[in-house]
LUMLUMGU-267411 format. One line per field, with one value per residue (C-alpha): residue in three letters; residue number from 1; x negated, y, z. Coordinates in Angstrom, 3 decimals, always signed. Example, Ala and Ser with C-alpha at 12.3 -4.5 7.8 and 13.67 -1.06 7.14 Angstrom:
REM LUMLUMGU-267411
resn	[ALA:SER]
resi	[1:2]
c1	[-12.300:-13.670]
c2	[-4.500:-1.060]
c3	[+7.800:+7.140]
***
This chain:
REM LUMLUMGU-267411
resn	[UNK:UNK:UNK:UNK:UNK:UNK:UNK:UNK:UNK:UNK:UNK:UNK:UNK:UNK:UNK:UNK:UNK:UNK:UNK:UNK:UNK:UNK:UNK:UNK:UNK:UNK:UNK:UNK:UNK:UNK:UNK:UNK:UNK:UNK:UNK:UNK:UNK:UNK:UNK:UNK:UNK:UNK:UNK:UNK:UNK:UNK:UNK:UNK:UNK:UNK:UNK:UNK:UNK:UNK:UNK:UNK:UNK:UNK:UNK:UNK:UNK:UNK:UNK:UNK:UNK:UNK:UNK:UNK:UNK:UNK:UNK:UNK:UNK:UNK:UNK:UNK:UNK:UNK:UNK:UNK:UNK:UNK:UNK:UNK:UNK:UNK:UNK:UNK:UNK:UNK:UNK:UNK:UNK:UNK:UNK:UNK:UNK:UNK:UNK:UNK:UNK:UNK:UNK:UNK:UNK:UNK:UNK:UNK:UNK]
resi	[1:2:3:4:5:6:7:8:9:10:11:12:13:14:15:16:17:18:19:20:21:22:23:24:25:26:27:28:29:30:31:32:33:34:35:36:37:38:39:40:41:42:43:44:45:46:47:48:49:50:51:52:53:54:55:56:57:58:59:60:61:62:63:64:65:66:67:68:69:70:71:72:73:74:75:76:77:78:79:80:81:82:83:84:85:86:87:88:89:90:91:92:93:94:95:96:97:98:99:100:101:102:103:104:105:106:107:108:109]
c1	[+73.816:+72.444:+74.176:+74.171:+75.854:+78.860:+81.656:+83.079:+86.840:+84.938:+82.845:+85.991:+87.821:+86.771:+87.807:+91.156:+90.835:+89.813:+92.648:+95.173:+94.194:+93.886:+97.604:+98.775:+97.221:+98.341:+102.442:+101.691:+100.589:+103.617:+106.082:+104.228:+104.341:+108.343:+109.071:+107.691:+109.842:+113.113:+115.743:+114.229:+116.870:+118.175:+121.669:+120.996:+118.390:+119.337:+120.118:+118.455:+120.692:+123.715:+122.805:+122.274:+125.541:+127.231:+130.468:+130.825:+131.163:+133.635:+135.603:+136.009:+136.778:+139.901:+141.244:+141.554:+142.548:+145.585:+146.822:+147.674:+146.107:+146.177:+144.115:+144.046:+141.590:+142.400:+140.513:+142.272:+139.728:+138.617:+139.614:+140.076:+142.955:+142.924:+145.907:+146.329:+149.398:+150.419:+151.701:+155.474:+153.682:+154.511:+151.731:+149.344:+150.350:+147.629:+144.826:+141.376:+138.862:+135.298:+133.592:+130.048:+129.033:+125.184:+123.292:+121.915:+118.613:+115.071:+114.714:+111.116:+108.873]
c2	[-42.841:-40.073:-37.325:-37.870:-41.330:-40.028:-40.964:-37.752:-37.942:-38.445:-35.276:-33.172:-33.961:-30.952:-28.941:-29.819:-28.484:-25.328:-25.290:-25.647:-22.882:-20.266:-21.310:-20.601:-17.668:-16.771:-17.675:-15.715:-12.786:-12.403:-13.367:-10.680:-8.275:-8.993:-8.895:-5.593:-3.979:-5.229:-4.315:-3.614:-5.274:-2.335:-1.916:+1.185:+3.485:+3.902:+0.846:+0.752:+4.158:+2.070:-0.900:+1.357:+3.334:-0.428:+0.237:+3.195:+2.022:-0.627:+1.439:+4.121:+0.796:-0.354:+3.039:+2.639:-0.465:+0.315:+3.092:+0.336:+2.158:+0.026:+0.802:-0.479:-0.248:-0.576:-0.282:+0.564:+1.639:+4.491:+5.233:+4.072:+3.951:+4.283:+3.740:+4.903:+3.596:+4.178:+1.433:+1.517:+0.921:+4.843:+6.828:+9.085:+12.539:+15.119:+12.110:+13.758:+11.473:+12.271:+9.422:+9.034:+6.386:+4.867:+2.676:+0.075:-0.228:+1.905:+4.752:+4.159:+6.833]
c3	[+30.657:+28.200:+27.542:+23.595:+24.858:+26.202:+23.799:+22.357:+24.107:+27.767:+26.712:+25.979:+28.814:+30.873:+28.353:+28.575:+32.123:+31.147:+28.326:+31.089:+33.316:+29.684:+28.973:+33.215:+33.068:+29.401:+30.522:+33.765:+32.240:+29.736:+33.123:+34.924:+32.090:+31.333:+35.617:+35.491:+32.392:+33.408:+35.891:+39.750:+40.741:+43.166:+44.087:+46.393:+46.912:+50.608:+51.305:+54.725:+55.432:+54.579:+57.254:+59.986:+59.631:+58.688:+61.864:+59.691:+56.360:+57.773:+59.276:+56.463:+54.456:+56.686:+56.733:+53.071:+52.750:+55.511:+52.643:+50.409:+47.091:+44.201:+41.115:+37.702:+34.778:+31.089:+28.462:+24.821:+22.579:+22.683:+25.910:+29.610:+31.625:+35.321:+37.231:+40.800:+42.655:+46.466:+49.170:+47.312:+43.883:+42.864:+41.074:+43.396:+42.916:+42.566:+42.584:+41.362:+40.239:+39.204:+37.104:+36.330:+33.742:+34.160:+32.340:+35.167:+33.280:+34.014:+31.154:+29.317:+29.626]
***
């Protein structure tokens, strides 16, 4: 069969193949481009650190938990209330607490 033969839909069928593979790589370009904006997804910057000294980190937490601290946090506009409370559900006397608010998002340069 000639070329100029070839009914017009069989002729544009490979085209449609092409089509697909512009639009994959099209959507994988904006998913690649939005991955790499957002949130690294990072809990800890040490985290290998924190696995190897794990017995520790139990440990410290099982000492605290046998102290029987309870804490509770309120929030009436505009501020927020922490309460500290020891094992008999009295308030910690001369508790210090040092609070650090971050934003868990990258900074744009």
């Amino acid at each position: 069969m000639q070329p100029s033969k070839i009914p017009f839909k069989d002729r544009i069928i490979p085209w449609y193949f092409v089509i697909f593979f512009v639009l994959l790589a099209i959507v994988n370009v904006i998913f690649v481009t939005l991955a790499a904006r957002s949130h690294p997804g990072t809990v800890q910057n040490n985290a290998y650190e924190i696995g190897l000294n794990y017995n520790e980190i139990i440990a410290a937490s099982e000492q605290q938990d046998a102290l029987g601290w309870k804490i509770s946090i309120d929030y009436k506009s505009p501020h927020i209330i922490l309460k500290l409370k020891d094992k008999n559900n009295m308030p910690l006397q001369g508790a210090s607490i040092k609070a650090v608010a971050k934003s868990v998002l990258k900074k744009k340069q």
